[in-house]
KOLSEPA-130500 format. One record per residue (C-alpha): x, y, z. Coordinates in steps of 0.001 Angstrom, whole numbers, plus 500000, padded with zeros to 6 digits. Layout:
N
XYZ;...
//
This chain:
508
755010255935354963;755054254081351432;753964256316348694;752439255390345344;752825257898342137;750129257066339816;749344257899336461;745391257325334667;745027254325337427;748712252642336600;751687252751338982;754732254824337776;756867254592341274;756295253274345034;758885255209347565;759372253918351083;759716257088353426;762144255322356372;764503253938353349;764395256964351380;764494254294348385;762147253295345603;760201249929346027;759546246809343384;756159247060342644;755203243780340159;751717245417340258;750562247792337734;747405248761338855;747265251474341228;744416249998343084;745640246076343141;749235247535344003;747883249469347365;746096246445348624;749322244256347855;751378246900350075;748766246989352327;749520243043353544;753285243756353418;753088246785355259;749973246558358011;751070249153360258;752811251629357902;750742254917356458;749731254208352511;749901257260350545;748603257638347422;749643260854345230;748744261538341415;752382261761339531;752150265492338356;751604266518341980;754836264588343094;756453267711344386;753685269519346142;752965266381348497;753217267296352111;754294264469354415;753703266139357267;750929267049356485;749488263575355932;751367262337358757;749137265097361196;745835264316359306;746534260771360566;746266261366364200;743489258960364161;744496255831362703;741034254727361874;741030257595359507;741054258352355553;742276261073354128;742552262878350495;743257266012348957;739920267981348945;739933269472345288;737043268770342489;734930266166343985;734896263120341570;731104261694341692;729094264707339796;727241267184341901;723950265153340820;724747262613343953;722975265897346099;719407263947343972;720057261345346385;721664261989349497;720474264576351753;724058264816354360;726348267466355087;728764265589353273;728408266824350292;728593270322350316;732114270678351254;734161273226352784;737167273030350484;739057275892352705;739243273833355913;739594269868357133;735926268597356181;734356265562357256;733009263754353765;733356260359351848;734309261887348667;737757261133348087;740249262111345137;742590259838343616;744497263152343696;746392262543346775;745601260957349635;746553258578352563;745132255828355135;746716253107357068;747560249539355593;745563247289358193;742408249587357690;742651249418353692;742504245751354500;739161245077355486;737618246435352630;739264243991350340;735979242026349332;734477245175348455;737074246935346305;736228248099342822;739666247199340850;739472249663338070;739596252781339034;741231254478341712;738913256934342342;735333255200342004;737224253043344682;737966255402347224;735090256538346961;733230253398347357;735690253196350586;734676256436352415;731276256121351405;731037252224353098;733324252684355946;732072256071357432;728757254611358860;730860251907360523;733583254046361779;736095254964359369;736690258727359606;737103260255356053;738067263912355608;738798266164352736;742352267839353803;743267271183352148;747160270815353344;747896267574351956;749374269318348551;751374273285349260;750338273648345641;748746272443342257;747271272966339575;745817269547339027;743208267872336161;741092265685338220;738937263045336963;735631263271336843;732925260551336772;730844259792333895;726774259621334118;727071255625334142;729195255774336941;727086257389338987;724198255293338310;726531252474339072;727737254207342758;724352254919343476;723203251292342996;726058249725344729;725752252182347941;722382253300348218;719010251532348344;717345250869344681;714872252745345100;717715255800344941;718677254786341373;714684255391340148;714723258740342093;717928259689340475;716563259221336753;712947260917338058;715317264075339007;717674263616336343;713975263786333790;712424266627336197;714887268993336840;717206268435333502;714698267348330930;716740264246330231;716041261014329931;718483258288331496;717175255078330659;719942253034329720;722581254200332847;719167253720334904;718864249652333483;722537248721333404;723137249947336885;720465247740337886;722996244528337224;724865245583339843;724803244429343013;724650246504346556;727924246502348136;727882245819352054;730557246179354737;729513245106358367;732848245558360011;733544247726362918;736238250418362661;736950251193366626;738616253944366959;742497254610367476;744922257232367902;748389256747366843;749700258241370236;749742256861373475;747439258328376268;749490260976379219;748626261896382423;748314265509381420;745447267225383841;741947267475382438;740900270820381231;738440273479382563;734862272932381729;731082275248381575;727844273637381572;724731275398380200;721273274612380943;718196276630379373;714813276147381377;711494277125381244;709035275804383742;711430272784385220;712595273661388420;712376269865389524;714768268432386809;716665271826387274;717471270788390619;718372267526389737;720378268310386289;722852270719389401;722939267372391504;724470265284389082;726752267901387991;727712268560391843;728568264781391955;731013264847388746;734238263521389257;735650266067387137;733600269159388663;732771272217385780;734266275179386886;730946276981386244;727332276302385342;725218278804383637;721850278801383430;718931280328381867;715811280861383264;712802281716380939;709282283081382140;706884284962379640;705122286349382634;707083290088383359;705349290322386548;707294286485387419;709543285649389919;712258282758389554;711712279184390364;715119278325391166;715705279621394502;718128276494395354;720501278061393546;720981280561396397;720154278936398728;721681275728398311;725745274801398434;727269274061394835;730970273308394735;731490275314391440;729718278883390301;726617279065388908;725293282220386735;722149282548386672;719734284646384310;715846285248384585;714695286159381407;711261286874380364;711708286229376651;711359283307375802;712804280581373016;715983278033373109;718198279746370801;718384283127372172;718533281192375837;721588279132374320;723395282175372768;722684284039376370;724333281357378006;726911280383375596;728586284280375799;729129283662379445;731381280263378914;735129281249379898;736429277603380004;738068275850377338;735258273409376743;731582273721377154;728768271313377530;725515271959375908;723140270193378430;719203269996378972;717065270702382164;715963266922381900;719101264884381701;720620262274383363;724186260874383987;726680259194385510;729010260738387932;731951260057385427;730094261378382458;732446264862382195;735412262875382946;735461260332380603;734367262879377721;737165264886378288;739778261770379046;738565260850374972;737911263941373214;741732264375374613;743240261036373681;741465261460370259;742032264806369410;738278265312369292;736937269187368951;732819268825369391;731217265292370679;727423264656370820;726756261645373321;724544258889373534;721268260616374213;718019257926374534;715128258002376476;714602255049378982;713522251572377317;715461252719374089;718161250621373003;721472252158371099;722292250844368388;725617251788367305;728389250319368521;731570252327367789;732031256434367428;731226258259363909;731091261267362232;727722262162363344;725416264329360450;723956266096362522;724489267801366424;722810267475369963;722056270697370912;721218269106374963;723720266459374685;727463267836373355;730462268509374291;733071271467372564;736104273070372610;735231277076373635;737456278418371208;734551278338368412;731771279925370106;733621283332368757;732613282064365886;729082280412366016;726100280730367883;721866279595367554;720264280964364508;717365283165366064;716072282858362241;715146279074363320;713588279999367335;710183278469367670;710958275917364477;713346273456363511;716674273182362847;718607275357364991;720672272417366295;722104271469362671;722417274576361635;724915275100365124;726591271642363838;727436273275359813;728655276361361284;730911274244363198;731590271771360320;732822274751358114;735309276201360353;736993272778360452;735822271188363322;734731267713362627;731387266293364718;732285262391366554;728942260597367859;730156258375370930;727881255919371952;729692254602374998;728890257980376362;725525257857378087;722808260441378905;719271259539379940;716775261459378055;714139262095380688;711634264037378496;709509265848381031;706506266036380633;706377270009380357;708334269842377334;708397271815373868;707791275459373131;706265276204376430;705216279442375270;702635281203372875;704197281522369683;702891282092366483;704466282660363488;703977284574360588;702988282351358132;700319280716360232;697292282356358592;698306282296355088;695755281048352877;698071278707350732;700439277070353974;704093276591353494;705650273044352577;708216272590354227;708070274555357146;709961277760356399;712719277197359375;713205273926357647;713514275328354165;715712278329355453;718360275631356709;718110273783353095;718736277111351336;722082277672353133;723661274312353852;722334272406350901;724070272295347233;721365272887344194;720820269624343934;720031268499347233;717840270999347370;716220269739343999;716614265985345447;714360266856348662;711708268791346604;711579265842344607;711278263047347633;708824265224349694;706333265467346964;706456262026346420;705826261153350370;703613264118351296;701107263342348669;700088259504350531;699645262331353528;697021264786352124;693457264937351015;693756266040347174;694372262845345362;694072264236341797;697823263676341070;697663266939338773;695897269349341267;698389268068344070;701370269067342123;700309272794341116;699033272736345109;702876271574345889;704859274161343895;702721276710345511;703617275023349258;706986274956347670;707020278718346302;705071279958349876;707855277886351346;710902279687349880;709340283458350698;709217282679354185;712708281811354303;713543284746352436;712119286602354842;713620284728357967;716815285606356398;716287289560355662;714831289886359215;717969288197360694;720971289423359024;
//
């Protein structure tokens, strides 16, 4: 690997790790100098390291982050953009995890690491001053086209380090280059609403800037060649309620795998206590791998899942639906990549017939499938379905930012291919209602929806999606008086937050 010590965006030394010898670097500037070592060096790993944190670099380390070679990497300390970006971007990317390997764009100039041939294709888009705004600027325009950017705990043993921190007019100016326009207004609104302050002039200069765009595909690569070792043992879980048809069929496909699960569990739900099951082809029918089967009468999909999910004694799991389709392959190649790529959880192409996918190459996916996923078994010690969200929304991301803080990143792969057959008898097949249902003044958001925003959301994503849903629920409802619809919102709002509160105390 070639390493370059900086110092307040300057180079002070460039070290070539197969030489053990210091390189002639013409190039002051820390960002000009890695993309000139980048096209002398395509294939080698560029390492950038702040020069007070020389001696707590861990090569190793960013040699193992690297596994992936269409990945980025940096020290995850003090995020650099101020926590004001929440105002405008509602992912779990930026509430970080700083104990574990996080998926997030934010980058620090701190230390850090990528591949020469992959800084490459961002050269049109690079922002030459400073080293941070531009890695940054990287993560934040690569991610959606395949880069994979994480924040990496063991890349330093040690440090105590002063890192830079954006200014107000640079994140005006980040904003406008990476997000729609509209997303620099909203940021002042919030900025005025929730701070009292008034950011006019970073609000008009950032609007001479123009949006920065990167359209090229990042396909992804492992820097190890594929073996021949044997595939490894796999569960499948189906909840149900009501679909013995697609039951039946979900069992075939499975039965035709060429990769076979070594067991299938599934969950049967009926209300009715006096009911008997509908699945009586699981008995009486041959299966070439075990199936456990439950017949519940309580009904809802998270305490089906978690049911299901206790029984799993194989080292992966797949979180299916009783109305999917696939290919006989399906397990086989999931497991040949999540392998090859070092890949913990996968959600997989997932469409419903006539839709068209639209991505092209694997990502870090923002959210999680709970009916269309793959995962290593070794987390569900650790995770499970919030029963806070049954009967609402949400359960699936929540599942997908327990997983994300433990370290376990979440890789969309679109060549992966499920048909979505949405039965007809779909939904919450059962009576349900919840508490809030009569209340005279009616929650906004739903409470399930707030309760996930109060525990995987920083303050001010929480703040920025107060802000944007009052804006595009008032063109929804019947009081037009702009003054009368806000004191109605805060109330929503207020109602809202109890709820969750209450979700919470009932489920602890």
């Amino acid at each position: 690997m070639i390493i370059v010590y900086h110092k307040n965006n300057q180079v002070d030394s460039v070290f070539d790790s197969v030489t053990q010898s210091n390189l002639n670097c013409q190039e002051l500037n820390v960002v000009r100098a890695l993309m000139l070592l980048a096209s002398a060096y395509k294939e080698r790993i560029l390492v950038w390291c702040q020069s007070d944190q020389k001696d707590y670099l861990d090569p190793e380390a960013v040699k193992q982050s690297l596994y992936l070679k269409n990945a980025m990497v940096s020290f995850n300390s003090t995020a650099y953009l101020p926590p004001q970006i929440g105002y405008v971007e509602d992912s779990p990317f930026i509430k970080v995890n700083r104990k574990v390997s996080y998926p997030t764009w934010q980058m620090s100039g701190l230390a850090g690491a990528m591949y020469g041939f992959q800084l490459l294709k961002f050269k049109a888009v690079l922002d030459k001053d400073c080293l941070d705004y531009t890695l940054n600027s990287i993560a934040k325009l690569g991610m959606p086209n395949g880069l994979f950017c994480y924040a990496v705990p063991q890349l330093l043993s040690e440090s105590h380090p002063i890192v830079n921190t954006a200014n107000t007019m640079s994140l005006f100016k980040f904003v406008k280059q990476h997000y729609k326009t509209r997303w620099v207004f909203l940021l002042a609104l919030n900025y005025m609403w929730h701070e009292k302050k008034i950011m006019l002039w970073p609000l008009l200069r950032s609007l001479f800037y123009r949006q920065k765009t990167f359209n090229t595909s990042i396909g992804m690569e492992s820097s190890k060649p594929k073996n021949d070792e044997p595939l490894p043992t796999i569960d499948v879980i189906i909840p149900t309620i009501g679909r013995s048809h697609y039951v039946y069929d979900v069992l075939k496909d499975l039965a035709g795998q060429t990769h076979l699960p070594r067991q299938v569990i599934v969950v049967e739900q009926n209300p009715n206590i006096q009911s008997a099951t509908n699945l009586e082809f699981i008995k009486s029918d041959s299966w070439p791998f075990k199936i456990v089967h439950h017949f519940i009468h309580q009904t809802g999909a998270c305490n089906a899942r978690n049911l299901a999910l206790n029984e799993v004694n194989s080292e992966y799991v797949y979180l299916a639906d009783d109305d999917n389709k696939f290919d006989k392959d399906l397990i086989e190649n999931a497991l040949e990549q999540m392998m090859h790529f070092n890949l913990e959880v996968i959600s997989m192409s997932y469409l419903q017939q006539g839709e068209v996918e639209r991505k092209e190459q694997a990502i870090q996916w923002p959210t999680f499938g709970a009916g269309c996923s793959i995962m290593k078994s070794k987390y569900l010690e650790m995770v499970s379905f919030n029963k806070a969200l049954e009967f609402g929304y949400g359960e699936d991301v929540d599942f997908g930012m327990q997983l994300r803080n433990l370290g376990a990143d979440i890789v969309y792969m679109p060549d992966l291919k499920i048909l979505h057959l949405k039965a007809p008898i779909g939904g919450f097949r059962s009576t349900f209602k919840q508490a809030w249902l009569n209340d005279e003044i009616q929650p906004k958001p739903s409470p399930t929806i707030m309760f996930y925003k109060l525990n995987n959301s920083t303050k001010y994503q929480l703040l920025g999606y107060k802000a944007a849903l009052l804006i595009n629920y008032y063109f929804r409802q019947k009081v037009k008086n702009p003054f009368r619809y806000y004191k109605l919102f805060n109330k929503q709002w207020q109602q809202s937050v109890f709820w969750a509160n209450q979700l919470k105390k009932r489920h602890t």
